[in-house]
C-alpha positions as a printed NumPy array, in Angstrom:
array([[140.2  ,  82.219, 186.053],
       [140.996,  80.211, 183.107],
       [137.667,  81.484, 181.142],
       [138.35 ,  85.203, 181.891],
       [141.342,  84.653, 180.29 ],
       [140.532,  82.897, 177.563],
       [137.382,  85.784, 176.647],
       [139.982,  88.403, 177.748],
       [142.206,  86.881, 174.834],
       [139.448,  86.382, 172.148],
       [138.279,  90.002, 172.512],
       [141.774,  91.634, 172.432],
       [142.151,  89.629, 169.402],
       [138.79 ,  91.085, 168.267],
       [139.588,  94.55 , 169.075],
       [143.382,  94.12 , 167.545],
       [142.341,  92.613, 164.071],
       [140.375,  95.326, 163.702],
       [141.679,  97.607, 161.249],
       [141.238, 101.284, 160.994],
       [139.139, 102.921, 158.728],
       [142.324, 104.858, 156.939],
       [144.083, 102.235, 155.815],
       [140.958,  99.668, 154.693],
       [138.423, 100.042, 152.937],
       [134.93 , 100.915, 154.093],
       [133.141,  97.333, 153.133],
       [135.928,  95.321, 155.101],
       [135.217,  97.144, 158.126],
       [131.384,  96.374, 157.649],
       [132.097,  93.359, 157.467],
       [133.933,  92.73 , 160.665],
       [132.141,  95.906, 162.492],
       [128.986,  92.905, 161.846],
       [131.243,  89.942, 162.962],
       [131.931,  91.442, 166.133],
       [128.417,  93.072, 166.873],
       [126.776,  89.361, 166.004],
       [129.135,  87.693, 168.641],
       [128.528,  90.351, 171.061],
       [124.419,  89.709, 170.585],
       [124.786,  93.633, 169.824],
       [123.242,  92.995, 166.328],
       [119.569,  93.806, 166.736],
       [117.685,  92.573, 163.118],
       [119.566,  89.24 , 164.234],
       [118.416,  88.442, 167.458],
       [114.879,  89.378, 166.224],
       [115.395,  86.885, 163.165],
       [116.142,  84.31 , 165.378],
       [113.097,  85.236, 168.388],
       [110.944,  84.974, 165.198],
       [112.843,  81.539, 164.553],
       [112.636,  80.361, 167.854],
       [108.81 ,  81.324, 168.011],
       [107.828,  79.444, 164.626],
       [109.835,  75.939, 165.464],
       [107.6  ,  76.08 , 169.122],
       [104.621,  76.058, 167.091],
       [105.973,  72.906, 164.841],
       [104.965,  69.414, 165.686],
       [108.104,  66.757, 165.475],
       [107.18 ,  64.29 , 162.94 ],
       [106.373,  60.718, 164.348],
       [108.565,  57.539, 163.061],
       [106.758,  56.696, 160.893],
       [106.376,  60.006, 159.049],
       [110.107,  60.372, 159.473],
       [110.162,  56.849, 157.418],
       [107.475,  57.45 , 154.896],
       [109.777,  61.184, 154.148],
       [113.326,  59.441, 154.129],
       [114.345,  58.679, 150.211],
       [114.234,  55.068, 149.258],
       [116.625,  55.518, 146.758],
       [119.399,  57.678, 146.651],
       [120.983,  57.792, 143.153],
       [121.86 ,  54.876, 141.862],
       [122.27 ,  53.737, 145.779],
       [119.425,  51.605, 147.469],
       [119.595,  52.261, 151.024],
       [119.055,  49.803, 154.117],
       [115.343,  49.009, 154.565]])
């Protein structure tokens, strides 16, 4: 009960933030028109970017430790870090 409240609240907030398109101007709209379409998973070209995302990191091997070792800096500015 608590969550249906809670998401009833967050999207009446949505919907009430929302101003009209008389008294703002066009690009502010956009702008939130996108916020609210991206956390609705409305937003199309998005949840293709991240399929493609999701698609290329299943192909990627994890490095080992010692790779991960050999790739962390030795030195970071004037900084030497723990061996």
């Amino acid at each position: 009960m608590k969550n249906l409240l809670k998401s009833a609240f967050v999207i009446l907030l949505l919907v009430s933030c929302k101003e009209t398109p008389k008294t703002s101007d066009p690009s502010a709209s956009k702008v939130l028109d996108g916020a609210i379409n991206e956390v609705s998973g409305k937003n199309g070209d998005i949840n293709k970017k991240y399929d493609d995302l999701r698609k290329g990191l299943g192909t990627k091997t994890p490095l080992t430790d010692d790779q991960l070792i050999e790739a962390f800096p030795k030195k970071l500015s004037n900084l030497s870090l723990d061996p």
